[in-house]
N, C-alpha and C positions, 0 to 999 in steps of 0.2 A: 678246582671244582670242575666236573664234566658233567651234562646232560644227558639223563637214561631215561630208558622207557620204563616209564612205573607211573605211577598215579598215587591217587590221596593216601590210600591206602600200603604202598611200598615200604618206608619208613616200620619199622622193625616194632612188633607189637598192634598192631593197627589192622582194623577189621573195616568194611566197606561193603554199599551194594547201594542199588535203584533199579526202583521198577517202575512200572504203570499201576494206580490200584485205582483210579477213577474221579481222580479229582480234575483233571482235565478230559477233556474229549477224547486223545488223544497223544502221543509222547508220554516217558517215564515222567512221572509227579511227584515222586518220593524216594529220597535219600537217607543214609545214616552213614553215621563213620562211629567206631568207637572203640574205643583203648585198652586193648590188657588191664593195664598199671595207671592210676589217675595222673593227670595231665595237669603240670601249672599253663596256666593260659594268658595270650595276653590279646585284647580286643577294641577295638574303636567301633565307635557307631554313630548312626547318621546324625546329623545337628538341626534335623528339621523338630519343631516344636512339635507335630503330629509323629507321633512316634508309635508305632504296630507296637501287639501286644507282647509277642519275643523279643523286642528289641527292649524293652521295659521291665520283661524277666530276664535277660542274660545280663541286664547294665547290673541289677540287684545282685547278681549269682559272682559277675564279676568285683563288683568291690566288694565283697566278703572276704575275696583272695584265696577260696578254697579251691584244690585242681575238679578236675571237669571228668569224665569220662566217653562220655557222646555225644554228638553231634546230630538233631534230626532234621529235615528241609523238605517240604513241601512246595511245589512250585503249583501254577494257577488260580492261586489265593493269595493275599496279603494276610489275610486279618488283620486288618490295620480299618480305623473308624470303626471299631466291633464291639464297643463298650465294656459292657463286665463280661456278657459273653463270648466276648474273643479270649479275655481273658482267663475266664474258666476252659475254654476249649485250648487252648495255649499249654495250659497246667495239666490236663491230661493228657495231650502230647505227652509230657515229659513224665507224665506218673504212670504212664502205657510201658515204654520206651523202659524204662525203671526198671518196671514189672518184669518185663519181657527177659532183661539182662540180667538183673540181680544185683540192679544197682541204685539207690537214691533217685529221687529226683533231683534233688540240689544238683546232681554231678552231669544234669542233662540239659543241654543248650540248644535252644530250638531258632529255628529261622522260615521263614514263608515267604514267598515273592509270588506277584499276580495281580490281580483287581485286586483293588483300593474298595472297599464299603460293603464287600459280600460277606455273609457268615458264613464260616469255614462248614464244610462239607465232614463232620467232627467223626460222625460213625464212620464212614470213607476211612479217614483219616487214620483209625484208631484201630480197624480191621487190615488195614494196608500197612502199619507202622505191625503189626500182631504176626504178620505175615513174614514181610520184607526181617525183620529181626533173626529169623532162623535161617535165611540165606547168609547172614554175613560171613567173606572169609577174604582172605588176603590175594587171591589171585587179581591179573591185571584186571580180566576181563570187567571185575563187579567193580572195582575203582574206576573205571571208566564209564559203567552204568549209575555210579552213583556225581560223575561227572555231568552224565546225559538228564539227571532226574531232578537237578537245580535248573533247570536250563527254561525260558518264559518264551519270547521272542527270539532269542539267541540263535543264532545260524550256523556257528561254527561250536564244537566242543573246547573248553579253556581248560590245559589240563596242563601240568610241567612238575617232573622229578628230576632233583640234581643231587650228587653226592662228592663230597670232603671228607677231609681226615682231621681228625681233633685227639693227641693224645695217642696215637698209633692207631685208633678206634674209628669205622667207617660209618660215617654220619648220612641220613638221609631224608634230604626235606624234600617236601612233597606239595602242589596247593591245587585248586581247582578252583573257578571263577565262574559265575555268572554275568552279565548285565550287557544290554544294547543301545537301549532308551530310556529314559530319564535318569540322565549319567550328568552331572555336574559336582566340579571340584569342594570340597569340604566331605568327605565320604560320599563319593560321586554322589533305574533300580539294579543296585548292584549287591553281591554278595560275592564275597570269597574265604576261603578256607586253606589253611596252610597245615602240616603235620610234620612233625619232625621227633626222630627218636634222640635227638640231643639230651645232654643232660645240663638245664643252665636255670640260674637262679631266675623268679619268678621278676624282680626289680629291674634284672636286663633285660630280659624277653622284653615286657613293656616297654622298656627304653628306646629298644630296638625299633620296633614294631612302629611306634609314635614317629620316631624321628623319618624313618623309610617310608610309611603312607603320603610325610609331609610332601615328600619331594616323586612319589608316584600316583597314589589313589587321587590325592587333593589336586593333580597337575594335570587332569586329562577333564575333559567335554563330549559330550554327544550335543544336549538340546537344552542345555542352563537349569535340568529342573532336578533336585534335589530330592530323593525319594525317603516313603516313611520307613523304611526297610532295612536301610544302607547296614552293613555290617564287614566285617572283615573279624577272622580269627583264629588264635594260631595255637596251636597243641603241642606241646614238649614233654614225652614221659620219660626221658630218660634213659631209654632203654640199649641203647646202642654201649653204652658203659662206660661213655669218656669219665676223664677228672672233669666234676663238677665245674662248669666254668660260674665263678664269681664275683669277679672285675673283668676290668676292658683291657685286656691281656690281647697278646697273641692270636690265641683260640678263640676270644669272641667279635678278633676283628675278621677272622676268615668265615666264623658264623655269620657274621653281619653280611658280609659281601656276599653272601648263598643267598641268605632271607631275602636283601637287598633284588638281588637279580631274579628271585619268582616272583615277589610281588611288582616287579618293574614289568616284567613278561604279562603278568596274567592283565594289569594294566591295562598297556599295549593291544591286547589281544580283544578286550572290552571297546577300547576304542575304534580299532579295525572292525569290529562286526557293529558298530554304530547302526542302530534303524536307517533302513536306505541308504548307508554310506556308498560314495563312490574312490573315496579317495580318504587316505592316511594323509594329518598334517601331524610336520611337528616341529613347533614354534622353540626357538634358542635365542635369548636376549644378552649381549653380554657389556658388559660397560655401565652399569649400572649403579647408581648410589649403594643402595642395600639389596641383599635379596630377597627384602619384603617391596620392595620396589621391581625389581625384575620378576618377582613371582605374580604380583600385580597384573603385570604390562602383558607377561604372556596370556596368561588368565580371559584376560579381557581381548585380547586379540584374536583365542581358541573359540570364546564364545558371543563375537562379532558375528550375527547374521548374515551381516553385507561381507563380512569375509566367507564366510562358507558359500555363499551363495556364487560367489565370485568364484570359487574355486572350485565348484558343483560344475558352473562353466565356462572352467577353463580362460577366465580373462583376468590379466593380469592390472588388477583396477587394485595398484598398493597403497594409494591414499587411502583404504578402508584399515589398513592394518595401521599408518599411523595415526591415523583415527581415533581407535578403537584404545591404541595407547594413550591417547590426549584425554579419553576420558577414564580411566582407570584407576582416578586419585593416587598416582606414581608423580612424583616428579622428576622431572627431563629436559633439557633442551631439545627442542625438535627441529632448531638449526645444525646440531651437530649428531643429527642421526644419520644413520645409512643402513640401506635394506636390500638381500637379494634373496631370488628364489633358485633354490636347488632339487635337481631330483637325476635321477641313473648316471650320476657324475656329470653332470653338468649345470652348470651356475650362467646366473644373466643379474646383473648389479643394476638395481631401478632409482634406487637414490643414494648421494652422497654427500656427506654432510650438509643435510636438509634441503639440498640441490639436486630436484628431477635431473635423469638423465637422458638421455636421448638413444633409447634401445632398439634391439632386431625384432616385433613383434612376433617374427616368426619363430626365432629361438624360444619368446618367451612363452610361444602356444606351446608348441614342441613338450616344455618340461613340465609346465602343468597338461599336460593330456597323460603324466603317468600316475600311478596308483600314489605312490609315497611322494608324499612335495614336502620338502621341509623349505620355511620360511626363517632364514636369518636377519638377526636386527645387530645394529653396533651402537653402542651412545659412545662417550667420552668425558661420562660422569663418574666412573670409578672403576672398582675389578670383580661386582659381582655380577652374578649370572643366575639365568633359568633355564629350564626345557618343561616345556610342558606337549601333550598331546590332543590332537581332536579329531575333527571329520568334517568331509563337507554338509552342508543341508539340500537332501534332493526330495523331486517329487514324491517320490516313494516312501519318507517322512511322514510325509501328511496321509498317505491314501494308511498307511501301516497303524498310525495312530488314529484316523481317525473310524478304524473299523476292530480297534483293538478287542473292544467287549465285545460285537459280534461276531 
């Protein structure tokens, strides 16, 4: 597998674009991707009971198990708490989009990130979706616009193409991510979008998908809050012309390892642009009963306050991390833990086997004053393990949210 410059749209067959058409003030607001050839699809979605109104039409679209063709994303809107009329404005999304292509609506999959409670701006919407339809085409530049047109708060662009070989055949996955703030594990407000001209049966792709969110989307933090929007989803038409992969061969352990490693990046990259982050953590437990026990311990450590706060500034106060684990409904000895903090190759060991130790505060200012800290834990309860990721909580947090609508 090597990393190329391409975007959502790279991936062979696969059309892309974003523009501005007025749903925000400002920044592109609207996205599409869509497919030659219908796409089996496989998708996860948020676990909040308030569920926006795309998130309630793709769950329908996907257990039907029919392929997909298009993708459409509207950003500075939720339509989420919008009643029937979010709903009807959600449907015409997808019956516009349809129109436009020459394609069903069943085969259109809609998503919106933004304010929570406002009714969608639907003429905006439906005139900009009329518009942006006749731009699509496969060069970087519109992948990368339709990168910038999911994007709310986001600071940086989340964008990663990588390519393998399945079959003699050149495979190429593609994804693009949103989310900065209200990112917590269980489908962290986030959205991402993956595309790949593989050609693999629709029971693996899910399998896939399922098993790699567990141990990336569900393992990262910003601010503990769970959004009505959360999505992830991923396109496969085929198109590249492998042997159908259908069992867990070979070809669909090197697939897994590609899928694996863009949704682990775009992850990462959600986390890093964190609201007011100042620093990248990333919490490694290892020794642990089960890894529903170490997935726990990190979980609850990433979304400790008094940790992020602690490490917003720079003090290495690690009684909050074993804390943070004592409440996590993990069980553990917390006589036989030991914890150090690492960052630009350098480590300082704060407890060992549940015995403070007597450290160089200076060292230990030193490594927390850099960007990426990773915090190591050890037990001597077993041989599983986590990694999860998060950010600190800074001022800039609160001033960023608490002027978000205006």
């Amino acid at each position: 597998m090597h990393i190329i410059e391409g975007a959502i749209n790279s991936p062979k067959g696969y059309k892309a674009g974003g523009k501005f058409v007025g749903i925000k003030k400002k920044r592109k607001d609207l996205s599409i991707i869509f497919s030659e050839k219908p796409a089996v699809i496989a998708a996860l979605f948020t676990t909040n009971v308030v569920k926006a109104a795309p998130v309630t039409w793709n769950m329908k679209i996907h257990d039907s198990h029919k392929p997909i063709r298009s993708i459409v994303i509207n950003s500075g809107n939720a339509n989420a708490c919008t009643g029937k009329k979010g709903a009807e404005d959600n449907e015409k999304m997808a019956e516009t989009i349809a129109l436009e292509l020459g394609i069903l609506k069943e085969e259109v999959l809609v998503a919106s990130t933004g304010v929570i409670g406002v009714p969608l701006p639907i003429d905006t919407v439906v005139q900009g979706i009329q518009s942006l339809s006749k731009e699509l085409d496969d060069e970087l530049a519109s992948g990368l616009n339709a990168a910038e047109g999911i994007m709310t708060t986001d600071t940086i662009l989340k964008n990663i193409a990588v390519e393998i070989e399945l079959d003699g055949k050149k495979i190429t996955l593609a994804g693009i991510a949103k989310g900065s703030g209200m990112i917590h594990p269980n489908m962290a407000t986030m959205l991402s979008f993956i595309t790949t001209d593989a050609d693999i049966e629709e029971v693996l792709l899910r399998k896939a998908l399922k098993d790699i969110c567990t141990n990336t989307y569900n393992m990262i933090s910003v601010d503990g809050d769970t959004s009505t929007n959360d999505m992830v989803i991923t396109m496969a038409n085929g198109m590249a012309g492998n042997k159908k992969i259908t069992e867990e061969n070979d070809d669909y352990q090197v697939f897994y390892q590609a899928l694996y490693y863009v949704n682990e990046h775009l992850a990462k990259e959600i986390v890093k642009d964190g609201e007011g982050a100042s620093k990248f953590l990333e919490v490694t437990l290892e020794g642990a009963k089960t890894v529903e026990d170490a997935r726990l311990m990190v979980k609850s450590v990433l979304n400790s306050s008094l940790v992020k706060t602690a490490m917003f500034g720079e003090d290495a106060n690690w009684g909050r991390v074993l804390c943070a684990m004592g409440y996590s409904g993990a069980e553990f000895n917390p006589e036989k833990a030991s914890l150090e903090f690492e960052a630009n190759g350098e480590k300082i060991r704060l407890l060992e086997e549940g015995l403070p130790l007597k450290f160089d505060e200076d060292l230990a200012y030193k490594i927390l004053q850099n960007h990426d800290i990773k915090i190591n834990i050890f037990l001597e309860e077993g041989t599983a393990k986590a990694t999860g990721w998060g950010c600190d909580l800074s001022y800039d947090y609160v001033k960023i949210n608490g002027e978000y609508r205006t």
